[in-house]
C-alpha positions in Angstrom: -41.9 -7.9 3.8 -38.1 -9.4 4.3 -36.8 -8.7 8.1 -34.9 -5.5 8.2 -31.1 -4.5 10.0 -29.7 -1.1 11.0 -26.5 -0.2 8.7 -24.4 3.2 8.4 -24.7 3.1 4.5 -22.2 5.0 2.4 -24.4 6.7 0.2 -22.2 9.3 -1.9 -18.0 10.4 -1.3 -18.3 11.7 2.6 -21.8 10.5 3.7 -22.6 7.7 5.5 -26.4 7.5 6.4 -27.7 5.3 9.2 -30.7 3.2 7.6 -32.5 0.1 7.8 -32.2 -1.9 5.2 -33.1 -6.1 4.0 -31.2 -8.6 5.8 -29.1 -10.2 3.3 -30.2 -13.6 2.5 -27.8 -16.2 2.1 -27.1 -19.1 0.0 -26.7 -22.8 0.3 -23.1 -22.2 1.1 -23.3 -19.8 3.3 -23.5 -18.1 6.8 -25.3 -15.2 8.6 -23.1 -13.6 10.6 -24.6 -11.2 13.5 -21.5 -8.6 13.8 -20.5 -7.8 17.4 -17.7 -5.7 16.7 -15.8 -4.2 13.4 -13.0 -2.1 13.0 -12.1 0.9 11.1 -9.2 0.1 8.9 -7.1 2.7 8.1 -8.3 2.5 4.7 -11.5 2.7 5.1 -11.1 6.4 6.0 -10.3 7.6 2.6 -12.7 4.8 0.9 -15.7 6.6 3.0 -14.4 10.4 2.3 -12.4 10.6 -1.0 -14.1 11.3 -4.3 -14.8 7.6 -5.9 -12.8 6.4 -2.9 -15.2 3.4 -2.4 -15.4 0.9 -5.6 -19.4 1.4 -5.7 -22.3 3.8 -3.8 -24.2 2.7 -1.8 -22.1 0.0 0.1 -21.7 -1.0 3.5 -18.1 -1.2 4.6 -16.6 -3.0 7.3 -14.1 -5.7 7.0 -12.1 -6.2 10.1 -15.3 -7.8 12.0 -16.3 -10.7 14.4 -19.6 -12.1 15.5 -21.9 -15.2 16.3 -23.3 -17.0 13.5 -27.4 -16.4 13.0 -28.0 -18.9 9.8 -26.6 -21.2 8.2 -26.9 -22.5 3.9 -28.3 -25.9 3.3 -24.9 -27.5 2.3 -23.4 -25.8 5.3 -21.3 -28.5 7.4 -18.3 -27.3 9.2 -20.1 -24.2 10.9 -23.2 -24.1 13.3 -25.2 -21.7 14.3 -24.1 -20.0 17.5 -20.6 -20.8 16.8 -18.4 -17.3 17.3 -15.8 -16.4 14.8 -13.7 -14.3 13.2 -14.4 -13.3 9.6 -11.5 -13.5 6.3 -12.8 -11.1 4.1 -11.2 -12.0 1.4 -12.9 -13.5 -1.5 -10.2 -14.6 -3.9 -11.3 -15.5 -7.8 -11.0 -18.8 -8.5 -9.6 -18.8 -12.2 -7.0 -16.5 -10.9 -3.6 -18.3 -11.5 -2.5 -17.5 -7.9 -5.6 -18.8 -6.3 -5.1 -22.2 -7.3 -1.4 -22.3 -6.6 -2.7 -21.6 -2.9 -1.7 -17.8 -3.2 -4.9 -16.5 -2.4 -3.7 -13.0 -0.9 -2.2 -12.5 -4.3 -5.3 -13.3 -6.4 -6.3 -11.9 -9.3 -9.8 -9.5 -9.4 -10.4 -10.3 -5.5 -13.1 -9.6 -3.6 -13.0 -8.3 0.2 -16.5 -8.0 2.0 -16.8 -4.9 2.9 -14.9 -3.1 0.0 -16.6 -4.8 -3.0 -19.4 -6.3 -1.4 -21.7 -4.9 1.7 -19.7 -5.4 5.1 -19.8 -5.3 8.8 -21.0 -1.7 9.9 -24.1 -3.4 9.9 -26.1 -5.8 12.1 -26.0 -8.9 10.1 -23.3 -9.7 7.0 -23.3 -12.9 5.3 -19.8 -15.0 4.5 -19.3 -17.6 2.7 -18.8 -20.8 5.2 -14.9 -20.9 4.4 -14.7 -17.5 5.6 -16.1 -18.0 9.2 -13.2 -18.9 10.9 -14.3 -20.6 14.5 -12.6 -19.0 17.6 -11.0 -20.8 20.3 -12.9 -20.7 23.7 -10.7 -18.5 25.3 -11.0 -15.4 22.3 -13.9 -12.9 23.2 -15.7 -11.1 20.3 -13.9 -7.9 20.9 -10.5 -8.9 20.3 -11.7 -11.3 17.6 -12.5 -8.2 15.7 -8.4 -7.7 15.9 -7.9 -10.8 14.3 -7.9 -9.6 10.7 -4.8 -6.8 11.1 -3.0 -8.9 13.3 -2.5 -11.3 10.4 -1.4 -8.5 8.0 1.8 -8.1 10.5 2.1 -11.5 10.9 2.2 -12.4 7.0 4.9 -9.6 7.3 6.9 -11.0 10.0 6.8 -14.3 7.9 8.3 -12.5 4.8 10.8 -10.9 6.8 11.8 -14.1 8.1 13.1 -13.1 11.6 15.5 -15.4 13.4 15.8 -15.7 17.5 18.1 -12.9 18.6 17.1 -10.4 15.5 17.3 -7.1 16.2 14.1 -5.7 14.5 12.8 -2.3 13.7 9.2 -0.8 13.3 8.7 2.2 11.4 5.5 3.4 12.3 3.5 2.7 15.4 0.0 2.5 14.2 -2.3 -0.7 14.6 -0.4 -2.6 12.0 2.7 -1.6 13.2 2.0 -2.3 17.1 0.9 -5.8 15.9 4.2 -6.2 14.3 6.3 -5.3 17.6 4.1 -8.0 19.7 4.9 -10.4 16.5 8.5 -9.8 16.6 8.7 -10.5 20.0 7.1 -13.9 19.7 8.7 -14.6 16.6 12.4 -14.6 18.8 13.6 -10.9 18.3 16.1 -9.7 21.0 15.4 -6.4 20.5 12.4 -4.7 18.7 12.6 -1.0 18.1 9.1 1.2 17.5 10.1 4.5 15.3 7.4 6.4 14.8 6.7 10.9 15.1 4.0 10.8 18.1 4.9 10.5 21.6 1.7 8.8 22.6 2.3 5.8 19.7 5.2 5.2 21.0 4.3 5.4 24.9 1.9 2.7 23.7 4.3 0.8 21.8 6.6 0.4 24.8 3.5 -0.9 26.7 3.1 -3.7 23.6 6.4 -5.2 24.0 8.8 -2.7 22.3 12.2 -2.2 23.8 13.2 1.0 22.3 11.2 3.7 21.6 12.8 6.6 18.8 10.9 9.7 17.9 12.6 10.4 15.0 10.9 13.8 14.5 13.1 15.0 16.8 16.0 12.4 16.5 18.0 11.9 13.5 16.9 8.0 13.4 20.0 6.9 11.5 22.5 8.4 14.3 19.9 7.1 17.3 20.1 3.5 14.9 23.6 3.2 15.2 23.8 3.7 19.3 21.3 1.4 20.1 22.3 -1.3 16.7 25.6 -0.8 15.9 26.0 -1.9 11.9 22.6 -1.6 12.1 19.4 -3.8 12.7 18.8 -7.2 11.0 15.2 -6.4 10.0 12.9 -3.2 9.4 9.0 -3.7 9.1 7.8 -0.2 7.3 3.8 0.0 7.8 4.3 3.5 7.8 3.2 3.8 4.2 5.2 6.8 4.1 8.0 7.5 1.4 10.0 9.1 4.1 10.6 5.9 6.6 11.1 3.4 3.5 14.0 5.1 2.4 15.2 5.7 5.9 14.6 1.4 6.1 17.2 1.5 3.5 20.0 3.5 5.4 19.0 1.7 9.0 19.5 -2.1 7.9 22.7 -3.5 8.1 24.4 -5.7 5.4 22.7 -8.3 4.8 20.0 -6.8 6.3 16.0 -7.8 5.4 13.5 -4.6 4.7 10.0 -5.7 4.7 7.3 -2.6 2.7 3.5 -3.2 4.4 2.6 0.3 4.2 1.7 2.2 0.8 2.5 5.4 0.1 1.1 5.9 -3.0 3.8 8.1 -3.7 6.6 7.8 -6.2 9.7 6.3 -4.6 12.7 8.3 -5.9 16.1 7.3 -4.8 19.4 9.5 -4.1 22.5 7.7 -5.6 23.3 6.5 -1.7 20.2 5.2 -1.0 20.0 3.4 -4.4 23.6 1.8 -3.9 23.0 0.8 -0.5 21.0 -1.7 -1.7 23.3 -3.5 -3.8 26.4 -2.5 -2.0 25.1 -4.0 1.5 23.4 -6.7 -0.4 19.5 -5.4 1.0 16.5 -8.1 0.5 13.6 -5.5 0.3 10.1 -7.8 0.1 6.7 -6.9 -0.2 3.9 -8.0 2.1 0.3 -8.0 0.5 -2.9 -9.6 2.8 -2.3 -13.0 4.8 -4.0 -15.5 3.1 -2.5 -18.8 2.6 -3.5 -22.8 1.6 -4.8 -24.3 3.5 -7.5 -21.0 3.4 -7.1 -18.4 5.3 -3.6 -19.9 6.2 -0.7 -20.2 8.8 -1.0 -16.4 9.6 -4.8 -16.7 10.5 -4.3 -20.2 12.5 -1.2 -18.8 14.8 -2.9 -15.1 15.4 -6.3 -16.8 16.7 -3.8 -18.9 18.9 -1.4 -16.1 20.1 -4.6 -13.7 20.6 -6.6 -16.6 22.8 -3.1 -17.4 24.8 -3.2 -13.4 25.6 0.6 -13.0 24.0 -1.0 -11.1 20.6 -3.2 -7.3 22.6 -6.1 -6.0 20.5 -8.3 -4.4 23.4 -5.0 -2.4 24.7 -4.8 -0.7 21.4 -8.5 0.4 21.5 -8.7 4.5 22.0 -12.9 4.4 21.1 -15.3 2.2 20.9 -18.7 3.7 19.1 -22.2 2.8 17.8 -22.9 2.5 14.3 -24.6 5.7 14.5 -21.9 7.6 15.3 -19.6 6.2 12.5 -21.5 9.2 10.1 -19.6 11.8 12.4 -16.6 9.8 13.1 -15.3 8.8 9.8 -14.8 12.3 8.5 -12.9 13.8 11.4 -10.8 10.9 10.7 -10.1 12.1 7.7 -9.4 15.8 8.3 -7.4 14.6 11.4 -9.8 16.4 13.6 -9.5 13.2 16.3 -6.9 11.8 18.1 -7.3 8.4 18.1 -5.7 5.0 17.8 -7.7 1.5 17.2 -11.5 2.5 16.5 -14.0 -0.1 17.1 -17.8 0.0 16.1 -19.9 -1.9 18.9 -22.4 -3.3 16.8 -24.4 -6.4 18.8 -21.2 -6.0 21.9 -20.9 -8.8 24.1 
């Protein structure tokens, strides 16, 4: 009988089931990962609760993860076992145009463990060796498990391309978003500004670097903009997902300015004549930002994070409201989704230091 692990399964839309099921057994290539701690991405919660949300049932999900290699594949050379790191999910294709022009966050028919393949809210996961990134020394597990978002806002950053002495914006003071205001800061930005509806995102914010904090439920954010910016500030980083604060990015930026969409609304994104001509009359750059991954694999993003995070100047543990047990993700996942917790950063302790 093959060796068995604990996993909160997602059996069916809504119901996650804590079961023990086969270790997975790896191949020549790669590695056995024993998960200490994963994250709850924001999108996991509707991939666990909506109605085909997840791409197959059952599945194990889990993607933002660290952990201590168990086992390693036969042709396995640049990792050991022992050796603790900090998992890229992503599995690019390789006949994907993209993937061999180094674009491997833009790849064709992807893969990301834990989304199309079983993941981390489990005891054991296996990688592919490429994918087990080695931490530095100084990292502990817990806020290697940080890691994987932290990149997301650094890819943005990147794509926003953020000079010293920017003035920079956040719309939307969630995970991403609070990595982004750290980002900024050690990217050169004079002045980084959190926007976001909830008081206690923004307390926290503040406590993550920000320099301004605007509530602009009760503001009007285009008025509070232009006391604290003037023309208006050099860069906005939406991770809001939220059709609302993209076209507020629009009327926020001054000329020249650089909008950078993270978030996704999946929403339609209609435009009022002034929002539309603002663009071209004040000569916007509006990018996208998709993943982080970059040649050499995972890329710069993954390579700076891991040494911002071990040099203490990137804060995952700070933006931590729980930390569970597998066994409670069954009960925690759906009041996630009805909004029926207040939380922040969620982390499932699975093997915790």
């Amino acid at each position: 009988m093959s060796a068995q692990m604990e996993a909160s399964v997602l059996v069916a839309p809504g119901v996650l089931e804590l079961k023990k099921v086969e270790i997975p057994a790896i191949g020549e290539h790669e590695v056995l990962i024993k998960v200490a701690y994963a994250g709850i991405c924001g999108s996991d919660v509707p991939r666990a609760n909506l109605e085909n949300g997840a791409r197959m049932y059952p599945i194990i999900l889990g993607h933002e993860f660290s952990g201590t290699v168990d086992k390693v594949g036969s042709k396995v050379s640049k990792i050991k076992v022992g050796d603790k790191v900090a998992v890229a999910p992503l599995i690019p294709d390789p006949n994907s145009e993209y993937t061999k022009e180094g674009n491997f966050g833009l790849s064709d028919n992807y893969n990301i463990i834990g989304t199309g393949s079983n993941g981390a809210f489990s005891e054991y996961v296996k990688v592919p060796e490429d994918h087990a990134v080695i931490m530095p020394e100084e990292l502990d597990l817990l806020s290697a498990a940080g890691v994987e978002p932290a990149t997301i806002s650094w890819h943005a950053l990147r794509r926003a391309q953020v000079e010293v002495g920017d003035t920079v914006a956040v719309l939307g003071c969630g995970p991403i978003g609070q990595f982004a205001i750290q980002i900024a800061k050690i990217f050169g930005a004079k002045t980084v500004i959190a926007v976001d509806i909830f008081d206690d995102k923004l307390q926290l914010a503040k406590e993550l670097g920000a320099d301004i904090a605007i509530n602009s439920k009760d503001e009007d954010l285009e008025k509070a903009i232009k006391v604290v910016a003037g023309l208006g500030v050099d860069v906005v980083i939406e991770t809001a997902g939220s059709k609302i604060t993209q076209k507020q990015s629009l009327l926020i930026t001054r000329k020249h300015g650089r909008i950078v969409f993270v978030g996704i609304s999946h929403q339609d994104l209609p435009l009022s004549e002034t929002e539309a001509e603002r663009i071209m009359r004040a000569e916007l750059t509006i990018t996208g930002s998709w993943n982080s991954y970059t040649a050499p694999y995972p890329g710069r993003a993954w390579e700076a994070t891991l040494d911002e995070m071990s040099k203490g100047r990137v804060k995952f543990k700070e933006m931590i409201s729980h930390e569970i047990s597998l066994g409670e993700l069954s009960d925690v996942l759906p009041k996630m989704f009805k909004r029926e917790l207040n939380y922040n950063k969620i982390v499932v302790a699975v093997n915790p230091e």
